[in-house]
C-alpha positions as CSV (number, residue, x, y, z in Angstrom):
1,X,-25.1,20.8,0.6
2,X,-24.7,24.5,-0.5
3,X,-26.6,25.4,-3.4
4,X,-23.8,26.9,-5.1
5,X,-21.6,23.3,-4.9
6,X,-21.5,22.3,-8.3
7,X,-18.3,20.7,-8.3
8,X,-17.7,17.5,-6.8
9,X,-14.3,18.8,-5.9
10,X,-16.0,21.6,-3.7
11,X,-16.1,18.7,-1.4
12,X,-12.4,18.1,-1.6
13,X,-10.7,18.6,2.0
14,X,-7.5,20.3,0.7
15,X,-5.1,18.0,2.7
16,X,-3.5,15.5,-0.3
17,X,-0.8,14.2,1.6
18,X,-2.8,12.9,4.1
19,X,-6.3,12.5,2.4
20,X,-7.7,9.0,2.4
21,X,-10.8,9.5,0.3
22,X,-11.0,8.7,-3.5
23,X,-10.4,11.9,-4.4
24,X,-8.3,13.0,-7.7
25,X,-6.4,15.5,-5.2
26,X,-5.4,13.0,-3.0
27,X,-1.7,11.3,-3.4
28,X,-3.7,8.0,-2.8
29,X,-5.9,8.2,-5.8
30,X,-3.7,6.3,-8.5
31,X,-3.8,3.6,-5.8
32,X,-6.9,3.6,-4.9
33,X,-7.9,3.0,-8.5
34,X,-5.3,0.4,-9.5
35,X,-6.9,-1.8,-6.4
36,X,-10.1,-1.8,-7.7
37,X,-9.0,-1.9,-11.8
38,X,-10.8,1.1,-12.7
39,X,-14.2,2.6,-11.7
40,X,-16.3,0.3,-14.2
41,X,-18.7,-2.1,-13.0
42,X,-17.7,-4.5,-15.9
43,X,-16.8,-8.5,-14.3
44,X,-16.5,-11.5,-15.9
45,X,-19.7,-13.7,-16.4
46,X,-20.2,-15.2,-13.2
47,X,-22.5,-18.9,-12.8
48,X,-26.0,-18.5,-12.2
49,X,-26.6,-20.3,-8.9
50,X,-29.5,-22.6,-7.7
51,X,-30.9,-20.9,-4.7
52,X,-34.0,-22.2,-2.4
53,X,-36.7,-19.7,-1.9
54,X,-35.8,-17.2,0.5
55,X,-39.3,-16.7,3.4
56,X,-40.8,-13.4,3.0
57,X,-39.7,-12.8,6.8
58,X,-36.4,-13.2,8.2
59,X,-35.5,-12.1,11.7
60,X,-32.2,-11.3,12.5
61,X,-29.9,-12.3,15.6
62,X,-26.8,-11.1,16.8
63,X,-25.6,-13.6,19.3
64,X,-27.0,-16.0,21.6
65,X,-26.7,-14.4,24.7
66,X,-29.6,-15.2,27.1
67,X,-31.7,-17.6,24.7
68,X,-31.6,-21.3,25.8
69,X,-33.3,-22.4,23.0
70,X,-33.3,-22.8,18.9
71,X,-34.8,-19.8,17.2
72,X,-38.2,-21.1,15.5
73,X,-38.0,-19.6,12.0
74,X,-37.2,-21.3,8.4
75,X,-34.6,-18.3,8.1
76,X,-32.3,-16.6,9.8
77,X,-30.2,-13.5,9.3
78,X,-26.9,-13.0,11.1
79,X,-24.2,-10.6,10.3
80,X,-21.4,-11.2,7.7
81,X,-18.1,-10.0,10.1
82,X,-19.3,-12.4,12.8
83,X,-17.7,-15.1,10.7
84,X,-13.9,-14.5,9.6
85,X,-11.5,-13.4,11.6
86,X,-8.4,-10.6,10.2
87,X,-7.1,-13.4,7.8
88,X,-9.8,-14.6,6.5
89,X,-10.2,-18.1,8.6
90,X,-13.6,-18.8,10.1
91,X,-14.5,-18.2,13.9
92,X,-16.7,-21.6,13.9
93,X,-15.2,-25.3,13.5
94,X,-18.3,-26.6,11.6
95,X,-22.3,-25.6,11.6
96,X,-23.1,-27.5,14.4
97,X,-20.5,-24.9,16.5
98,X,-22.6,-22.0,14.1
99,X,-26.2,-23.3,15.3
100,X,-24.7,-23.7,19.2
101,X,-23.4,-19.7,18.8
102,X,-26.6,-18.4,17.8
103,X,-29.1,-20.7,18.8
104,X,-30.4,-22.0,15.2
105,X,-32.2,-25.6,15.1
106,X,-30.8,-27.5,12.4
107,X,-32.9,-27.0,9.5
108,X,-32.7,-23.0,9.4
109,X,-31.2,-21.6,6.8
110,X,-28.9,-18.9,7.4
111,X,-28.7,-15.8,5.4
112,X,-25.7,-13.6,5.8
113,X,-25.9,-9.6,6.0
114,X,-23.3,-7.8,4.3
115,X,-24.9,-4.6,6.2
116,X,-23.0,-2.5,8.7
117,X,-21.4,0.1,10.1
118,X,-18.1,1.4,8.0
119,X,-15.7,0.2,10.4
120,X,-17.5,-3.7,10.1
121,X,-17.9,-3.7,6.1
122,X,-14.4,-2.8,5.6
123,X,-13.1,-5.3,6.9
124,X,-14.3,-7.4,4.3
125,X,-11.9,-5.5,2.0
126,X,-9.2,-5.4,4.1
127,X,-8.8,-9.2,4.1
128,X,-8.0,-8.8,0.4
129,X,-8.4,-10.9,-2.1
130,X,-7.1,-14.0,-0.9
131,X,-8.6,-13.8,2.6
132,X,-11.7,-13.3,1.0
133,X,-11.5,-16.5,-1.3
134,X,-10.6,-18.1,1.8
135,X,-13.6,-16.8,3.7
136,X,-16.0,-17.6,0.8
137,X,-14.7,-20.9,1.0
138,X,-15.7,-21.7,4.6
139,X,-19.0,-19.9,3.9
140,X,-19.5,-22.8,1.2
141,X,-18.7,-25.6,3.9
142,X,-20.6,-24.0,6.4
143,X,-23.7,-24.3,3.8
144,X,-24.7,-20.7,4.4
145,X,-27.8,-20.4,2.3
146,X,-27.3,-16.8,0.8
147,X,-24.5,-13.5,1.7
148,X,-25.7,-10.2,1.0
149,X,-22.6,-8.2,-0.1
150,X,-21.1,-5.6,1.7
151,X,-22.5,-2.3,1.6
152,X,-19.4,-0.2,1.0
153,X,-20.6,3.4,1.8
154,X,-21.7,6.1,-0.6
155,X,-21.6,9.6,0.8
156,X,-22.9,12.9,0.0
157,X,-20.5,15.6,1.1
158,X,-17.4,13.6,-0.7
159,X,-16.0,13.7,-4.0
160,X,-18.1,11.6,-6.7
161,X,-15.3,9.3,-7.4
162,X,-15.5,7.6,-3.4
163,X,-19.2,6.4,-4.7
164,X,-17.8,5.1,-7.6
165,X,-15.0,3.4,-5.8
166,X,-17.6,1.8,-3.3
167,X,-19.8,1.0,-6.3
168,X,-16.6,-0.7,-7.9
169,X,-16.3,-2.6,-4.6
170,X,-19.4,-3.9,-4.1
171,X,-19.3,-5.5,-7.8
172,X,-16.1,-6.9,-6.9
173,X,-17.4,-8.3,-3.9
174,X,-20.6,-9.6,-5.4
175,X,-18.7,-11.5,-8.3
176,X,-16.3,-13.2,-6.4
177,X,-18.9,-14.5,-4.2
178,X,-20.8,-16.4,-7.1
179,X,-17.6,-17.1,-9.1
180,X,-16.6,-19.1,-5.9
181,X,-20.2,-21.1,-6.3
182,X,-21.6,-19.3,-2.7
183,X,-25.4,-17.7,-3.5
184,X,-24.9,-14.0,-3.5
185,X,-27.6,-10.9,-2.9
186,X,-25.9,-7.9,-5.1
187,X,-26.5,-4.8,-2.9
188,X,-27.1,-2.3,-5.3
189,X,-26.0,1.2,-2.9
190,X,-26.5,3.8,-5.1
191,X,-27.5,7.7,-4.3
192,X,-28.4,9.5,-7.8
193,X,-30.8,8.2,-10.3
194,X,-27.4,7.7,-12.5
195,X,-25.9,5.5,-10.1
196,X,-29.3,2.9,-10.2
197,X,-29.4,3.3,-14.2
198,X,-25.3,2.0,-14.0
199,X,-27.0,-0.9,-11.5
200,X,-29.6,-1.6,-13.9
201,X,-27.0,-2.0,-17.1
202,X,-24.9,-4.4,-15.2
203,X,-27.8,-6.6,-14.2
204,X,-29.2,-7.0,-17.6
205,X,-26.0,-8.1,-18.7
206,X,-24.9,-10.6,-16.0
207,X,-28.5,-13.2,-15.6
208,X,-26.6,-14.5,-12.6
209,X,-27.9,-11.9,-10.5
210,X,-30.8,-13.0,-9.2
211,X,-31.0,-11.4,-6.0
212,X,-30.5,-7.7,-4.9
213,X,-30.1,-6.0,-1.3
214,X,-30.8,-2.4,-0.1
215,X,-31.2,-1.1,3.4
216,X,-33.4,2.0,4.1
217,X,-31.9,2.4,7.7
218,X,-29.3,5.4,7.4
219,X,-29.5,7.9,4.8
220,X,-33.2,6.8,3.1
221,X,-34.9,7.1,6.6
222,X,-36.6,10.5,5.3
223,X,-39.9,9.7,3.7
224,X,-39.2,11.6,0.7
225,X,-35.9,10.3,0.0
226,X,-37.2,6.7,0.6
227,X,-39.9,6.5,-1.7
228,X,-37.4,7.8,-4.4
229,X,-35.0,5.3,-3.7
230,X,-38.3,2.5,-4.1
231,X,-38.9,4.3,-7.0
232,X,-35.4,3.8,-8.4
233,X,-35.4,0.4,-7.1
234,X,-38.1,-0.6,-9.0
235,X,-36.7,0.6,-12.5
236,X,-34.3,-2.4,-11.3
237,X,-36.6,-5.1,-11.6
238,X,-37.1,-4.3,-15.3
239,X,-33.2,-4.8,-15.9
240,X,-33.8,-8.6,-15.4
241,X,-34.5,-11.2,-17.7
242,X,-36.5,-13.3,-14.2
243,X,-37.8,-12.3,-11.0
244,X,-35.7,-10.9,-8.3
245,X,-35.5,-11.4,-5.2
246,X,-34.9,-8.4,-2.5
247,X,-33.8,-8.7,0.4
248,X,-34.8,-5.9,2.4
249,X,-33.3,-4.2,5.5
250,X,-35.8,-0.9,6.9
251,X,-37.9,0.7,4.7
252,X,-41.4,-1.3,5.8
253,X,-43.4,1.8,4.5
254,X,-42.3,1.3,0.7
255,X,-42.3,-2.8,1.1
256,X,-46.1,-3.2,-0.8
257,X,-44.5,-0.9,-3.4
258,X,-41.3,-2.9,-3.6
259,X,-43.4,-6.6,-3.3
260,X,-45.1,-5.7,-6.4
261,X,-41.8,-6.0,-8.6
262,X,-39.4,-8.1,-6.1
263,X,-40.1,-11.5,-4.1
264,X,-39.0,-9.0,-0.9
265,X,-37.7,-11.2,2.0
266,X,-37.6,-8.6,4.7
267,X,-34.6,-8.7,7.6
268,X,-35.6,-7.6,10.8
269,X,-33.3,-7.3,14.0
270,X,-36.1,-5.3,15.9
271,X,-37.6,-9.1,17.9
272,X,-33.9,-9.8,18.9
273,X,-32.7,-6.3,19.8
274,X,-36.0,-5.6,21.4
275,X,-36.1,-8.8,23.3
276,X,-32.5,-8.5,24.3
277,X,-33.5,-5.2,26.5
278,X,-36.8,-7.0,27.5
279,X,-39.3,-5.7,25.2
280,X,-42.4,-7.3,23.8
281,X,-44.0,-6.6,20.8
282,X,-48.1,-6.0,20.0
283,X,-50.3,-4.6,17.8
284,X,-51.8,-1.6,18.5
285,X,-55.8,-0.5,17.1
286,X,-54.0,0.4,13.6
287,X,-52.0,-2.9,13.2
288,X,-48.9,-0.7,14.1
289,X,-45.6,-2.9,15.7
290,X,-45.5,-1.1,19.4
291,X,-43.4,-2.0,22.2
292,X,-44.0,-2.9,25.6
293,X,-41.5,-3.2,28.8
294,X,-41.7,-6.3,29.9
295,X,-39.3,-7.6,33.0
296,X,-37.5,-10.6,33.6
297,X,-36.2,-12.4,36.7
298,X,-32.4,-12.2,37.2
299,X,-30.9,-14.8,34.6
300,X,-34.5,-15.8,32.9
301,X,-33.8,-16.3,29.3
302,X,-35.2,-14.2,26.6
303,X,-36.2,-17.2,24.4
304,X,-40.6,-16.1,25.4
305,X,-39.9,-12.7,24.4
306,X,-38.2,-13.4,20.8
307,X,-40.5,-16.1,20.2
308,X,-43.6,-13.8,20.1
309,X,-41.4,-10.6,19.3
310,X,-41.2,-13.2,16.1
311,X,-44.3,-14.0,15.8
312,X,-46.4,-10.3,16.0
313,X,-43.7,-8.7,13.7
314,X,-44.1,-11.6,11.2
315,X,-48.3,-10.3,11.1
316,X,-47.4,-6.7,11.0
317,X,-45.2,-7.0,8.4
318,X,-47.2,-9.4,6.4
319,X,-50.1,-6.7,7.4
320,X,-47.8,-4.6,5.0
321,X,-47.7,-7.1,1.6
322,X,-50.1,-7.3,-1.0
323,X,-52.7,-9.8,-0.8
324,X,-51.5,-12.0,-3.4
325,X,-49.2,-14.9,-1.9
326,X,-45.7,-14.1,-1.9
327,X,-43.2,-16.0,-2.8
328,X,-42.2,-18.7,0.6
């Protein structure tokens, strides 16, 4: 950003008529406002929801592709948009055709990330919301133990009112998950101390949050900015009337920080991705996660190389938490 942009309409792209940002400029705006009812992150009360521990590691999987057997872990993560299709109706018949798709055994839970790229989270929106009753509602009698929301984008070089918008979003999202009785995390995007302080007022007010979501893998990679976006994360934590839980995707480096005001349950597609292009994790001298190539006979399954990529990531990343028992 120039030094000398003060305005958040220095950012506007001077097109109106064909301008599909939130922007006051654009013809779109008085839409895009009426959609979301204003740019408050007032809802109604929503239920306060009885939710089973979460494990302080989760690893995530994308598909089953080359695994022949169950994942071993008491949790597992899997992405939100693999499980509705354009209208809303879910791509798997029961749990039983869930646990075949991605390999679960029967008593994982399964913990939905509302994490993505733009062009995956939106479609969460686009189903409006009726679809998105409808998909909550299959998401309840598939018995999937917790749904992070989406994480509707906030960007720097736009004008402020596309933030608020997304903020607007992701409240929206967040409270008709728990209105519709499915366990909800409340991903709390935010890039300005403002923006958390706006987070922080709506969770004292609504005790039905109980757990939170951020993800330090795109624009919180930079050391600097990460540790002020644990920093602003933290002030969170004081917002609540209970402990929160956290779950977390990136940002190992400020996870002791965050574990000492959050129960942090940590998602982690590294084992699967890493296993999927035969790679095997280990511990170097430090207790640093490294990588190894490690080849495979045409058609041999990857289940040997997730199953320790599992287990070594689980000890680095516990390698990472404060000493004092977390919560399981």
């Amino acid at each position: 950003m120039d030094g000398a942009s003060f305005n958040c309409l220095d950012h506007c792209c001077g097109n109106p008529a064909t301008c599909q940002i939130v922007c006051p400029d654009a013809y779109i705006y008085a839409d895009r406002i009426r959609e979301v009812k204003g740019l408050s992150l007032d809802t109604p009360d929503g239920p306060r929801l009885l939710i089973d521990p979460i494990p302080p590691y989760v690893p995530m999987v994308f598909h089953g592709s080359a695994m022949e057997k169950p994942v071993e872990a008491k949790a597992i993560a899997i992405p939100l948009y693999r499980f509705f299709d354009r209208n809303g109706d879910c791509r798997f018949e029961d749990i039983q055709s869930v646990q075949d798709s991605f390999r679960l055994d029967a008593a994982t839970k399964i913990i939905l990330s509302g994490v993505a790229q733009d062009r995956e989270v939106e479609k969460w929106w686009k189903l409006e919301r009726s679809g998105r009753l409808k998909a909550i509602g299959n998401l309840r009698r598939l018995g999937i133990a917790m749904v992070s929301t989406p994480n509707f984008s906030l960007i720097v070089d736009r004008p402020r009112w596309d933030d608020l918008h997304s903020m607007r979003r992701i409240v929206l999202a967040y409270n008709e998950l728990v209105s519709a009785g499915q366990p909800a995390a409340l991903h709390v995007n935010g890039r300005t101390e403002t923006d958390f302080a706006r987070w922080g007022d709506y969770i004292s007010g609504h005790p039905e949050v109980t757990h939170i979501a951020y993800e330090f893998t795109t624009g919180t990679r930079n050391p600097g900015r990460m540790m002020q976006h644990a920093l602003w994360l933290t002030g969170l934590a004081a917002a609540s009337s209970s402990r929160l839980g956290l779950l977390l995707r990136g940002g190992s480096a400020v996870s002791s920080l965050l574990a000492a005001h959050f129960d942090v349950s940590f998602i982690d597609s590294s084992p699967f991705e890493k296993a999927q292009h035969r790679q095997i994790a280990y511990l170097d001298e430090e207790g640093q996660r490294r990588w190894d190539e490690r080849r495979t006979d045409t058609g041999e399954p990857v289940d040997a190389l997730l199953e320790e990529n599992i287990r070594v990531s689980k000890l680095w990343f516990a390698s990472n938490m404060p000493k004092a028992p977390l919560a399981a």
